[in-house]
N, CA, C and O atoms as a Tripos MOL2 file, in Angstrom:
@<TRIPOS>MOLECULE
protein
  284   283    71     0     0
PROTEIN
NO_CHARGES

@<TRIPOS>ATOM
      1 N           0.8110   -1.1800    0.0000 N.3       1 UNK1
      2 CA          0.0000    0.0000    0.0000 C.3       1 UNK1
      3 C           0.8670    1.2620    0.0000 C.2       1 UNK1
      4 O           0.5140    2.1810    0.7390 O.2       1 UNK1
      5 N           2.1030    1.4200   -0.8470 N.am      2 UNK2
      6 CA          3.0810    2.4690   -0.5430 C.3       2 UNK2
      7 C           2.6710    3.4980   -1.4460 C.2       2 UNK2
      8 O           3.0950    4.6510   -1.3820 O.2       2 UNK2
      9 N           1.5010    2.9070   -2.6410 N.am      3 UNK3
     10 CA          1.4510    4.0840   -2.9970 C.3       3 UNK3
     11 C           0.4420    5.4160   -2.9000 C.2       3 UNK3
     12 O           0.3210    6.5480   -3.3680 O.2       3 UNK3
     13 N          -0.1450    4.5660   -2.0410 N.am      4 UNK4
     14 CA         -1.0830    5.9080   -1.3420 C.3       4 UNK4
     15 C          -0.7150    7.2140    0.0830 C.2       4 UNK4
     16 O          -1.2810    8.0790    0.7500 O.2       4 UNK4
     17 N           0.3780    6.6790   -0.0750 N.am      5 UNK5
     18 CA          1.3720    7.2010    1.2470 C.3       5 UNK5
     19 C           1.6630    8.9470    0.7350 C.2       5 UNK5
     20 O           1.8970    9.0880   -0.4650 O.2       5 UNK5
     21 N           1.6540    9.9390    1.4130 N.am      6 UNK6
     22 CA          1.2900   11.1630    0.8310 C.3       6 UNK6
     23 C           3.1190   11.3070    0.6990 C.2       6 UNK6
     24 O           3.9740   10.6500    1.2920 O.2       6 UNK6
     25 N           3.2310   12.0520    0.0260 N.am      7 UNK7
     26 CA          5.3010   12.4400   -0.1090 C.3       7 UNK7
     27 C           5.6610   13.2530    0.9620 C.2       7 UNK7
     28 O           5.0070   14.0760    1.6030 O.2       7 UNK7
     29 N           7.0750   12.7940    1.0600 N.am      8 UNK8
     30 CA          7.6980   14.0430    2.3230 C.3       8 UNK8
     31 C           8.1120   15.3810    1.4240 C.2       8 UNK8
     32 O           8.6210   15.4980    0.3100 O.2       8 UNK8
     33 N           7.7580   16.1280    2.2090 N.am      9 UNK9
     34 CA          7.6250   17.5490    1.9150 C.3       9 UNK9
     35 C           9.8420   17.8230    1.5950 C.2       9 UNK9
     36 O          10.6170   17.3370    2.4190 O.2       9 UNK9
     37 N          10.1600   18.2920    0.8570 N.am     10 UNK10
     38 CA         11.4380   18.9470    0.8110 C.3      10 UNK10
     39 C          12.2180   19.3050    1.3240 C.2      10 UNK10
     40 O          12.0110   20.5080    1.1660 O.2      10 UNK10
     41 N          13.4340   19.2190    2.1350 N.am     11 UNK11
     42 CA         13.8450   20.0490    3.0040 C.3      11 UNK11
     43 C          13.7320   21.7910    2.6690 C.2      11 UNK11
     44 O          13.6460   22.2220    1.5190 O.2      11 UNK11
     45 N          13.7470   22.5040    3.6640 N.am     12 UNK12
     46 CA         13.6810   23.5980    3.4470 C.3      12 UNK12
     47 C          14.9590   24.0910    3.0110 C.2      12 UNK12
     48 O          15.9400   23.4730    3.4230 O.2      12 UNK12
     49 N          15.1690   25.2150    2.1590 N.am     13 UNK13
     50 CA         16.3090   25.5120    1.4160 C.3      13 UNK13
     51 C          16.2160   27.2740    2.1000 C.2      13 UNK13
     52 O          15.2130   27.9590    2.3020 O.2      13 UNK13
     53 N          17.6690   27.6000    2.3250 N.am     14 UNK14
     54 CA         17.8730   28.5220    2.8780 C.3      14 UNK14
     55 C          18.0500   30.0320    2.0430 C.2      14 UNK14
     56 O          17.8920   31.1890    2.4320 O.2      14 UNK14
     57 N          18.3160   29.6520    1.1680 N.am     15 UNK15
     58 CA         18.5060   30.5550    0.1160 C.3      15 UNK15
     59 C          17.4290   30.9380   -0.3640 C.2      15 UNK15
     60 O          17.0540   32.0900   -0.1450 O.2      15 UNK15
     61 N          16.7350   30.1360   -1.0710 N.am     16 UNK16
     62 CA         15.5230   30.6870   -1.6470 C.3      16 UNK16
     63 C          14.2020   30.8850   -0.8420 C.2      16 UNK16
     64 O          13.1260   31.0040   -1.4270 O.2      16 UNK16
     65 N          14.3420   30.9280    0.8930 N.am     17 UNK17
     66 CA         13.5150   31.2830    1.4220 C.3      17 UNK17
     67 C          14.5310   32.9560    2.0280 C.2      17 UNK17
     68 O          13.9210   33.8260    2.6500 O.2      17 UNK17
     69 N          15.3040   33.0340    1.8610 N.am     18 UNK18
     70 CA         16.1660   34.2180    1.5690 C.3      18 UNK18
     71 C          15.4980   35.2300    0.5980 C.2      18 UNK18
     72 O          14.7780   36.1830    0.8960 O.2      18 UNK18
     73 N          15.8970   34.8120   -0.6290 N.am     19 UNK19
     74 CA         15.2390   35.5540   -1.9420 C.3      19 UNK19
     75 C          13.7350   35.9410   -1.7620 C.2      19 UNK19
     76 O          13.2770   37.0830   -1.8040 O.2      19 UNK19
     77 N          13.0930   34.8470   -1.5660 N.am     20 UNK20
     78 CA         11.7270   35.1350   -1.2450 C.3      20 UNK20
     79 C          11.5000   36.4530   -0.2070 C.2      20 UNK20
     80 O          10.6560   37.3340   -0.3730 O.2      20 UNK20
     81 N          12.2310   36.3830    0.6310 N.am     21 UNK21
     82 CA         12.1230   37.4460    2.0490 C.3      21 UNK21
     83 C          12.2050   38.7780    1.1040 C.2      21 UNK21
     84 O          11.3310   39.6350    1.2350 O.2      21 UNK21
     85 N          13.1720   38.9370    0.2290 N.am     22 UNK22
     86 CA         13.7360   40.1490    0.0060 C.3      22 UNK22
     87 C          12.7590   40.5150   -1.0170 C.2      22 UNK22
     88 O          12.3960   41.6910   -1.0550 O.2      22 UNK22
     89 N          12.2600   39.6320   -1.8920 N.am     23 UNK23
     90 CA         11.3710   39.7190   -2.8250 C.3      23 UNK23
     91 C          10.4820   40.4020   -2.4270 C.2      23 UNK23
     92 O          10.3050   41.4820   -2.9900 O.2      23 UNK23
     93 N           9.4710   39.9420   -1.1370 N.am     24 UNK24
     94 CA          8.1810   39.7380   -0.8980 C.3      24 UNK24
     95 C           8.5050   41.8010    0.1730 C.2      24 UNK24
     96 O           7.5810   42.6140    0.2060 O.2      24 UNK24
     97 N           9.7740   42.0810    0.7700 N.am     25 UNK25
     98 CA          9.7620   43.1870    0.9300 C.3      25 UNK25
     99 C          10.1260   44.3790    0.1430 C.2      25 UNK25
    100 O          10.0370   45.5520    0.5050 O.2      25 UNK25
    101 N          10.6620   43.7960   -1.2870 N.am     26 UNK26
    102 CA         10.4630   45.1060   -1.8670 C.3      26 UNK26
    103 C           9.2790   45.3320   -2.5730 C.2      26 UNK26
    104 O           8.8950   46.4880   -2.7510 O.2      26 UNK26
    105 N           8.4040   43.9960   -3.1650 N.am     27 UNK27
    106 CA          7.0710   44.0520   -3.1690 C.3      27 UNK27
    107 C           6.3410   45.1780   -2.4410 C.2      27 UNK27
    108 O           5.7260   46.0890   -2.9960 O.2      27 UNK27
    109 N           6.4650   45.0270   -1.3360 N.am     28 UNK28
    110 CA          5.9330   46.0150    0.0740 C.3      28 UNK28
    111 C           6.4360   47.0290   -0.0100 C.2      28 UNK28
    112 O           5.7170   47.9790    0.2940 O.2      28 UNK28
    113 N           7.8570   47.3410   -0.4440 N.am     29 UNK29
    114 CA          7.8680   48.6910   -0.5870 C.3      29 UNK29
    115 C           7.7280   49.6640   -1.6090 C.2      29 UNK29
    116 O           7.6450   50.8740   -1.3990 O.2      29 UNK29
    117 N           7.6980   48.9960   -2.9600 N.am     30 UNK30
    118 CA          6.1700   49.3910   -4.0660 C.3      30 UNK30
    119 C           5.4230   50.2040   -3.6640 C.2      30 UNK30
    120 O           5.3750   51.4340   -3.6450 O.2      30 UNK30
    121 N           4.5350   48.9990   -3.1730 N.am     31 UNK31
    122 CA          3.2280   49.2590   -3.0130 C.3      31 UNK31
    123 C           3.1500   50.0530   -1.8060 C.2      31 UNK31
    124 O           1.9780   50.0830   -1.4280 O.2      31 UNK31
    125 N           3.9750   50.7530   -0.9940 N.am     32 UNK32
    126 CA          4.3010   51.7540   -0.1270 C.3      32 UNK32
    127 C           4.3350   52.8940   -0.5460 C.2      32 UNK32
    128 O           4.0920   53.9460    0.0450 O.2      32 UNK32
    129 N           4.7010   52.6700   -1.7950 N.am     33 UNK33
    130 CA          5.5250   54.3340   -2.5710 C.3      33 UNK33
    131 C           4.2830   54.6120   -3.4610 C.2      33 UNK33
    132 O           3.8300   55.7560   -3.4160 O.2      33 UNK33
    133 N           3.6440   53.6480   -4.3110 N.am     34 UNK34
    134 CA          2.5360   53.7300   -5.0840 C.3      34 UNK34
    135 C           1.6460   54.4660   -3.7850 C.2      34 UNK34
    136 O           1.4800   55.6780   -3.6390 O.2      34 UNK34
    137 N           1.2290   53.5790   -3.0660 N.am     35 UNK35
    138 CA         -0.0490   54.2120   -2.3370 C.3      35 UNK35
    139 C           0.1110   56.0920   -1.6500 C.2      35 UNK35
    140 O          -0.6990   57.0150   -1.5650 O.2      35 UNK35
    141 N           1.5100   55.9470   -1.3030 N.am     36 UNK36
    142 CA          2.0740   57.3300   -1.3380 C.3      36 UNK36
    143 C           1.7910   58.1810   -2.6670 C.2      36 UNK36
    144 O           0.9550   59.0850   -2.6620 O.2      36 UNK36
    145 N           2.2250   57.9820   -3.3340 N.am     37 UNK37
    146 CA          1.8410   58.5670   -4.7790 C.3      37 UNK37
    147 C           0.6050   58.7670   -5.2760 C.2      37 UNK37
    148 O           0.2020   59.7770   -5.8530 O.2      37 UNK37
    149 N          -0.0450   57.6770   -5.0110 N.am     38 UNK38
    150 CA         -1.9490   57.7700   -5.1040 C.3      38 UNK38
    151 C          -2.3790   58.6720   -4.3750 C.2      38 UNK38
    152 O          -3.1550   59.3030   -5.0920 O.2      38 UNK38
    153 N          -2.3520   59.1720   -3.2880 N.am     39 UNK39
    154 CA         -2.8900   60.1750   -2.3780 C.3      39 UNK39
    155 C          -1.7420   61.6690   -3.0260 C.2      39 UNK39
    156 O          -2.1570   62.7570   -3.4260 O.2      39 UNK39
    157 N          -0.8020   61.3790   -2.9670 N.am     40 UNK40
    158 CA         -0.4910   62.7500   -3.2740 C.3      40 UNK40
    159 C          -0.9930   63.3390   -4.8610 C.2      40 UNK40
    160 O          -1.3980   64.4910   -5.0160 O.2      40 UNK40
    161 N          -0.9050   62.5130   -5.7820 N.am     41 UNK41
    162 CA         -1.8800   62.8590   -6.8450 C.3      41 UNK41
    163 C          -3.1870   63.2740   -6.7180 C.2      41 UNK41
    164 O          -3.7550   64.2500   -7.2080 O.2      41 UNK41
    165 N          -3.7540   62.0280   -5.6880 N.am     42 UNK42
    166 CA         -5.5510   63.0920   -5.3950 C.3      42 UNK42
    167 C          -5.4700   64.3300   -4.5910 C.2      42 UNK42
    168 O          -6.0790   65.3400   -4.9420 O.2      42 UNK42
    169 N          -4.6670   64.2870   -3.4170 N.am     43 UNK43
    170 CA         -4.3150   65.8360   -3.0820 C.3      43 UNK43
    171 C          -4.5430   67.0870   -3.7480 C.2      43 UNK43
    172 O          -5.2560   68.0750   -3.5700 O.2      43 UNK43
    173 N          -3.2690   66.5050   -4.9800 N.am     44 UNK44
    174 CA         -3.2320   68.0210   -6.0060 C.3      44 UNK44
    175 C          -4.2470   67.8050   -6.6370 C.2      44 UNK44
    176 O          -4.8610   68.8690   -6.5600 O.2      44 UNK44
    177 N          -5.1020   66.7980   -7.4870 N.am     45 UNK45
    178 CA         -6.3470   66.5660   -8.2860 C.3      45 UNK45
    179 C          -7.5220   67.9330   -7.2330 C.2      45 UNK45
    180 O          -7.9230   69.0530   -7.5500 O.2      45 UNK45
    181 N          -7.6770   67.2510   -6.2010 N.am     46 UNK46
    182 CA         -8.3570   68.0350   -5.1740 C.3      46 UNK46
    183 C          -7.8920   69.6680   -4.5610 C.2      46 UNK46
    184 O          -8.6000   70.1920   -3.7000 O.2      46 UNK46
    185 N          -6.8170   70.2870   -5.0230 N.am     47 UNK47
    186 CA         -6.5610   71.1610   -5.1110 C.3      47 UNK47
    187 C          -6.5320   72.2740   -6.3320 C.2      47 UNK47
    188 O          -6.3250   73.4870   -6.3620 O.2      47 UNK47
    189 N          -6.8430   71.2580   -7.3390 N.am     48 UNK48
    190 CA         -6.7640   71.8580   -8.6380 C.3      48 UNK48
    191 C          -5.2260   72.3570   -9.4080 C.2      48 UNK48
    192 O          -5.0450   73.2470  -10.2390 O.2      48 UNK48
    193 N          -4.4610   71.6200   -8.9160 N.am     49 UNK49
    194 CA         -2.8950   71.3940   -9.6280 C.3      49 UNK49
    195 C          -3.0570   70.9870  -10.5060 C.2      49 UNK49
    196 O          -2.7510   71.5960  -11.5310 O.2      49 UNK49
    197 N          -3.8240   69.3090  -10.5480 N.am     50 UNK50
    198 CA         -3.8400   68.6960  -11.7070 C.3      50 UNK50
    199 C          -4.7790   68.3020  -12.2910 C.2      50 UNK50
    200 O          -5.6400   67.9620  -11.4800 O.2      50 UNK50
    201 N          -5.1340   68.1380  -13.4610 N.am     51 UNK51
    202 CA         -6.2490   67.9320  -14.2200 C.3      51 UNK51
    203 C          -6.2780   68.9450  -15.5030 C.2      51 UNK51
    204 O          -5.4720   69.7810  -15.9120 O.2      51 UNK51
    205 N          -7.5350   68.5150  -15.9510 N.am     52 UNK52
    206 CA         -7.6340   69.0590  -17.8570 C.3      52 UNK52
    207 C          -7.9140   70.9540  -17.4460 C.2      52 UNK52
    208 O          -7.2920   71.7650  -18.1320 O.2      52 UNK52
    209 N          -8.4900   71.2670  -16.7630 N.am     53 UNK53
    210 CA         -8.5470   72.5850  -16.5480 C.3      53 UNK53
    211 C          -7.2650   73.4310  -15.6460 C.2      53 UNK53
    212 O          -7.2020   74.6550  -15.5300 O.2      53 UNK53
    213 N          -6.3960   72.5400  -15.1250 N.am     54 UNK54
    214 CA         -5.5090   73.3240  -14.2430 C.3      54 UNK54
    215 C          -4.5700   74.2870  -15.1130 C.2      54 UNK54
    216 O          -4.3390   75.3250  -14.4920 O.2      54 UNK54
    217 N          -4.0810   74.2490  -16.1270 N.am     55 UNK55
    218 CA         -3.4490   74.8520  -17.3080 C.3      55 UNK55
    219 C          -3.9440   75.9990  -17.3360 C.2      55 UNK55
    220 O          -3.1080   76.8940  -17.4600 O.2      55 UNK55
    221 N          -5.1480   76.3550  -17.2560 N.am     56 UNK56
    222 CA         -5.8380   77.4600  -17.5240 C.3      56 UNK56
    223 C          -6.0390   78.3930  -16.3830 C.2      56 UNK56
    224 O          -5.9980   79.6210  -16.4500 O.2      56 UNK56
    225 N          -6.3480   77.3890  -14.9220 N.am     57 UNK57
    226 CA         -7.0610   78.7490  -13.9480 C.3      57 UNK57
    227 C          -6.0420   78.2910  -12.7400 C.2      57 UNK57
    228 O          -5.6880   77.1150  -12.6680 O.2      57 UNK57
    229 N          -5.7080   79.0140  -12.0430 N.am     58 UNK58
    230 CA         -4.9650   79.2990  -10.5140 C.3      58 UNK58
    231 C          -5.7000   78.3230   -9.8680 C.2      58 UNK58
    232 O          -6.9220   78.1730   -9.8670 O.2      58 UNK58
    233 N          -4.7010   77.5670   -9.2290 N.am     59 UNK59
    234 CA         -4.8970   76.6790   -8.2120 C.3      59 UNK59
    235 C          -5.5450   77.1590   -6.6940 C.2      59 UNK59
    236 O          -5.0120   77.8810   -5.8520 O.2      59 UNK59
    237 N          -6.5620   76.6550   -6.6630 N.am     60 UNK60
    238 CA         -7.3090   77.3210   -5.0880 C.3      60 UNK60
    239 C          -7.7030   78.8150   -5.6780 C.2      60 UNK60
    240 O          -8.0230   79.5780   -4.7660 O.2      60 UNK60
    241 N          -7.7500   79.3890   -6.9600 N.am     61 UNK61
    242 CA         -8.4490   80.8650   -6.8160 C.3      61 UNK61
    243 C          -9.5980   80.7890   -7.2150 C.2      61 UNK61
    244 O         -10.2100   79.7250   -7.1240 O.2      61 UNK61
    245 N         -10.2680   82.1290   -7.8590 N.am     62 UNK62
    246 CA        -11.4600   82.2880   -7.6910 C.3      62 UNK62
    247 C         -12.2450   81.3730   -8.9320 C.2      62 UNK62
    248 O         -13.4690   81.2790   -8.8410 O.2      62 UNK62
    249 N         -11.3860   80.5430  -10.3610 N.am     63 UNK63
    250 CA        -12.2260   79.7270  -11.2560 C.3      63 UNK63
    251 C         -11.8280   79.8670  -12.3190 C.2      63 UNK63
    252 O         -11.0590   80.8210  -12.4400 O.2      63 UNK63
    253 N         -12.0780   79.1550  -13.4130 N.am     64 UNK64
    254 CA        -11.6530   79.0920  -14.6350 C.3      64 UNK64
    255 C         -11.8530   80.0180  -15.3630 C.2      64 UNK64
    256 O         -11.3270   79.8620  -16.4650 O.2      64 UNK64
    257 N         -12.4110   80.9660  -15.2320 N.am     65 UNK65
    258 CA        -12.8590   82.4240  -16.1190 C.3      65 UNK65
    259 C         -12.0330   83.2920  -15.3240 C.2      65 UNK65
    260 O         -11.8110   84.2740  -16.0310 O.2      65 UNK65
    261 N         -11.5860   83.3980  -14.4470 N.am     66 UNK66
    262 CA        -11.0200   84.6330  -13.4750 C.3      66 UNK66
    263 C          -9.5770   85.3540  -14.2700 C.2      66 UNK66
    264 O          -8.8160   84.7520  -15.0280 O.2      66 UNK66
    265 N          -9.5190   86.1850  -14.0250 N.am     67 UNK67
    266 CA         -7.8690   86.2780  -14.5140 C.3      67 UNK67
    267 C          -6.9680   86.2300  -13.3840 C.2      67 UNK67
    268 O          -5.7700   86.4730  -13.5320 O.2      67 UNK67
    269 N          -7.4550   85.9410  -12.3000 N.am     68 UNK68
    270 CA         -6.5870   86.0920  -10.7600 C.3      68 UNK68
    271 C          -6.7530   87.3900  -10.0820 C.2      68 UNK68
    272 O          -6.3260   87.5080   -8.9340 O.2      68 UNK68
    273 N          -7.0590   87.9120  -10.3980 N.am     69 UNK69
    274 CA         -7.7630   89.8040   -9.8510 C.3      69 UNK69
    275 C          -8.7640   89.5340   -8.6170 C.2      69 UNK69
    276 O          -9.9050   89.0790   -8.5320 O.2      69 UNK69
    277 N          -7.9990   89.9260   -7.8800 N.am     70 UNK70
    278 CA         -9.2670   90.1420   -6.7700 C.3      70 UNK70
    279 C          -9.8410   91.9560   -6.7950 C.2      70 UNK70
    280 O          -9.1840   92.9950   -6.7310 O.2      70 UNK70
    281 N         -11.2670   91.7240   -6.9090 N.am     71 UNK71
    282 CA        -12.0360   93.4630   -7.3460 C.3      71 UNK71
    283 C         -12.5410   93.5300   -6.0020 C.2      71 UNK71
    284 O         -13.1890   94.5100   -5.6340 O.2      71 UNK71
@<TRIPOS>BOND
     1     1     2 1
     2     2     3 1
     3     3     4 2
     4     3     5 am
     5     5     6 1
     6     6     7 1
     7     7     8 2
     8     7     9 am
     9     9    10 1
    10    10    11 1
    11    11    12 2
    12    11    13 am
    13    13    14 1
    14    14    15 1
    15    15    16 2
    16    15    17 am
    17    17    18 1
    18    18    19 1
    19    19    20 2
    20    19    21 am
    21    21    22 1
    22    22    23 1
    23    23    24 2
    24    23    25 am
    25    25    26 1
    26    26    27 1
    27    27    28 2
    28    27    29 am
    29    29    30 1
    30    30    31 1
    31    31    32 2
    32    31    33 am
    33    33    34 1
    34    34    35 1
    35    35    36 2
    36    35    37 am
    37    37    38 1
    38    38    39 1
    39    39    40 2
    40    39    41 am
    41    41    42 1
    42    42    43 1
    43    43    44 2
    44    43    45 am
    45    45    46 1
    46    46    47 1
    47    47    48 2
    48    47    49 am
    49    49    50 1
    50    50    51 1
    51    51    52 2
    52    51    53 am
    53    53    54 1
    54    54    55 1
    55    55    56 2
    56    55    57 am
    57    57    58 1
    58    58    59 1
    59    59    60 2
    60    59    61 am
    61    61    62 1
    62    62    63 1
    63    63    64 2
    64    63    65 am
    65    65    66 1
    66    66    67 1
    67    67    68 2
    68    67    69 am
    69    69    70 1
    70    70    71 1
    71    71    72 2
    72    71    73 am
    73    73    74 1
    74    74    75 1
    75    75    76 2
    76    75    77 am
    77    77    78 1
    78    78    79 1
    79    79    80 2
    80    79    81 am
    81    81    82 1
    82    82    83 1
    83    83    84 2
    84    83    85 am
    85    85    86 1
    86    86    87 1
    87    87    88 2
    88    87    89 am
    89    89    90 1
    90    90    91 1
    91    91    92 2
    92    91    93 am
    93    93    94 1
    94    94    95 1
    95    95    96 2
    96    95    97 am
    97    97    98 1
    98    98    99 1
    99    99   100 2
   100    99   101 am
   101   101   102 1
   102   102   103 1
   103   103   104 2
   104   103   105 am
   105   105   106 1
   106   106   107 1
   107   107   108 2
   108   107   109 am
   109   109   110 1
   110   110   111 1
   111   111   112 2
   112   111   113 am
   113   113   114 1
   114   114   115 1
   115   115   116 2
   116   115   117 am
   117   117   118 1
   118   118   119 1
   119   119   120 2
   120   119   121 am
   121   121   122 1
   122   122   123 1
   123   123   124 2
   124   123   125 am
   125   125   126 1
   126   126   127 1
   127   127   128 2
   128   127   129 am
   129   129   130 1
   130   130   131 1
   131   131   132 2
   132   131   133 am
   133   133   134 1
   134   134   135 1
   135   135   136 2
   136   135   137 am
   137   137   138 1
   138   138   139 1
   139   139   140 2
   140   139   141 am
   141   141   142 1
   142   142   143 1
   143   143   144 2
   144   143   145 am
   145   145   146 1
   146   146   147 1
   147   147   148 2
   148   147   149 am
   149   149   150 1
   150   150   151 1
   151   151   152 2
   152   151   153 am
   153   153   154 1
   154   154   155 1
   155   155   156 2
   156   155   157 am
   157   157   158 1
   158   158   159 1
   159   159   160 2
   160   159   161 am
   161   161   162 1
   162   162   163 1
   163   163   164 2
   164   163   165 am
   165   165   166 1
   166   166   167 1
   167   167   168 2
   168   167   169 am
   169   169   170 1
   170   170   171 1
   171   171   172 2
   172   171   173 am
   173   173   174 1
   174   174   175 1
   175   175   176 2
   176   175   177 am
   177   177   178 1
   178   178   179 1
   179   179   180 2
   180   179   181 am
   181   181   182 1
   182   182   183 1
   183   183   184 2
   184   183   185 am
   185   185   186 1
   186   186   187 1
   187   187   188 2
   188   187   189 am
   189   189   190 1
   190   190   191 1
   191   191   192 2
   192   191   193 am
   193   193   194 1
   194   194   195 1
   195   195   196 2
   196   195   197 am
   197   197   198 1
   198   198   199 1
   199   199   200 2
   200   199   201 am
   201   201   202 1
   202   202   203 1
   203   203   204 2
   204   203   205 am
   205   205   206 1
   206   206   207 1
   207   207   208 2
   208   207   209 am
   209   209   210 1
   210   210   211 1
   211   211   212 2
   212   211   213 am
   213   213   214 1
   214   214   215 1
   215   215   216 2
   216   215   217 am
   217   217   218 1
   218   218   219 1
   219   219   220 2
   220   219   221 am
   221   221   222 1
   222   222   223 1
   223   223   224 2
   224   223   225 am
   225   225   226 1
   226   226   227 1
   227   227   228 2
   228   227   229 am
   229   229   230 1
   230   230   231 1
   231   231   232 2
   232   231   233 am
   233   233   234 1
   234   234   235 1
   235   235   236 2
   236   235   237 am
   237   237   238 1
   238   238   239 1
   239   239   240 2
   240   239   241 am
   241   241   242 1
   242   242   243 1
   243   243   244 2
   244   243   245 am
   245   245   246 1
   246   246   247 1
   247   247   248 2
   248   247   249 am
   249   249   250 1
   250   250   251 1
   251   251   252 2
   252   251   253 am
   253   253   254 1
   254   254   255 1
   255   255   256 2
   256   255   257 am
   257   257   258 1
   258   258   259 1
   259   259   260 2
   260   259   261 am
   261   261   262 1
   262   262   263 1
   263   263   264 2
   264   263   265 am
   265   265   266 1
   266   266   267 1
   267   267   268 2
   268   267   269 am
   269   269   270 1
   270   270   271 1
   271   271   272 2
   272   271   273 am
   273   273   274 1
   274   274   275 1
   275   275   276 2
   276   275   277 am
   277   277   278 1
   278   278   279 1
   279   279   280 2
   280   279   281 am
   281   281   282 1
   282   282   283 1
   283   283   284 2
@<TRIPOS>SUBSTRUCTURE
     1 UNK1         2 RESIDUE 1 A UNK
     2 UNK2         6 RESIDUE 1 A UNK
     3 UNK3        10 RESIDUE 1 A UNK
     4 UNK4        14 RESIDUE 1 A UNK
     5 UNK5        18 RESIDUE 1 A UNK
     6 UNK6        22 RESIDUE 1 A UNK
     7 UNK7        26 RESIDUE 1 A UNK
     8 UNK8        30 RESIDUE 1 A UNK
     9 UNK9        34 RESIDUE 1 A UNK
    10 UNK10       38 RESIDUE 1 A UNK
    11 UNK11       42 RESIDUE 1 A UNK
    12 UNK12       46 RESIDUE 1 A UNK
    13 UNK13       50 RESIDUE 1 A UNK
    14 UNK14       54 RESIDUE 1 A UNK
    15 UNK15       58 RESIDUE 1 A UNK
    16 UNK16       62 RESIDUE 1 A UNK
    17 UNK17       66 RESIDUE 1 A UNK
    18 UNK18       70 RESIDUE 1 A UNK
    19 UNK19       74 RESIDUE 1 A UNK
    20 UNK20       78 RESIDUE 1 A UNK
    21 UNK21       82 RESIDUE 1 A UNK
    22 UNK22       86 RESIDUE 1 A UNK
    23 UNK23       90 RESIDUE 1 A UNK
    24 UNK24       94 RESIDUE 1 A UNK
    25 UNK25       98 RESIDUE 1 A UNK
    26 UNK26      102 RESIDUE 1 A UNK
    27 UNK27      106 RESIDUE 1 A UNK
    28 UNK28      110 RESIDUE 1 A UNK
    29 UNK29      114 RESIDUE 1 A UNK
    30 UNK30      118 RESIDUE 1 A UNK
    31 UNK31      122 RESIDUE 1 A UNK
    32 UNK32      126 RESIDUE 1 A UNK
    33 UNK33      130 RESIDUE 1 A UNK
    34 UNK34      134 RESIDUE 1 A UNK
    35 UNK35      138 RESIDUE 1 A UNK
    36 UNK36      142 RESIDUE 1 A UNK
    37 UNK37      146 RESIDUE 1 A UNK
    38 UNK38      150 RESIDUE 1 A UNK
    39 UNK39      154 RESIDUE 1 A UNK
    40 UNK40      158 RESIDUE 1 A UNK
    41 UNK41      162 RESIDUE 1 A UNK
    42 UNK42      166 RESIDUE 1 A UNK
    43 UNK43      170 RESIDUE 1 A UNK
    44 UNK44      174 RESIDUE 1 A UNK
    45 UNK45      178 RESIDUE 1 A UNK
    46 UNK46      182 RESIDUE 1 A UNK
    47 UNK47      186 RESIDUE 1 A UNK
    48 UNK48      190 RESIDUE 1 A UNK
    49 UNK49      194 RESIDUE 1 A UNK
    50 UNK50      198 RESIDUE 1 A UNK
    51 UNK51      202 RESIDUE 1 A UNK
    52 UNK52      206 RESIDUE 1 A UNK
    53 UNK53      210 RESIDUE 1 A UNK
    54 UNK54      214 RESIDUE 1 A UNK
    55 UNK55      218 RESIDUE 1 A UNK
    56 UNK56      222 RESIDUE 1 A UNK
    57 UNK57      226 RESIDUE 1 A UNK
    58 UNK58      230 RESIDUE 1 A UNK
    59 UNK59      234 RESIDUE 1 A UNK
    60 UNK60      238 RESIDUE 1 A UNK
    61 UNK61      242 RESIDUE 1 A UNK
    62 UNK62      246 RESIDUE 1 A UNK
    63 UNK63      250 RESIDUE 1 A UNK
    64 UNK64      254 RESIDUE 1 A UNK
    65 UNK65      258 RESIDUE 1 A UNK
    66 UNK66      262 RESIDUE 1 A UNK
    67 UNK67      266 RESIDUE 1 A UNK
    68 UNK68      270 RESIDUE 1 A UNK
    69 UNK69      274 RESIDUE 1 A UNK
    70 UNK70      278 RESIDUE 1 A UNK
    71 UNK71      282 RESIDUE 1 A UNK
């Protein structure tokens, strides 16, 4: 009946649970810098830095028709 016997698992290898470590933390630090980057893009989106109209009108002033004049 040996062949229903489940297999022994591998020894563990030191190295490539090494690589993996380093892998799996720069993974993490990606997606650290991305999610950083995602918020600071909506920031300025939400400030009016960036987007299809920012070219045209002052960031935080009075709107896209204004010339920046406060009357």
């Amino acid at each position: 009946m040996g062949i229903f016997r489940t297999p022994k698992a591998p020894p563990p290898d030191p190295e490539l649970e090494k690589q993996m470590k380093e892998k799996r933390e720069a993974e993490e630090k990606e997606l650290k810098q991305k999610k950083a980057e995602e918020k600071r893009q909506k920031r300025r989106r939400e400030r009016g830095l960036v987007g299809s109209r920012s070219l045209f009108s002052k960031a935080g002033g009075a709107g896209f028709y204004s010339d920046g004049e406060m009357n």
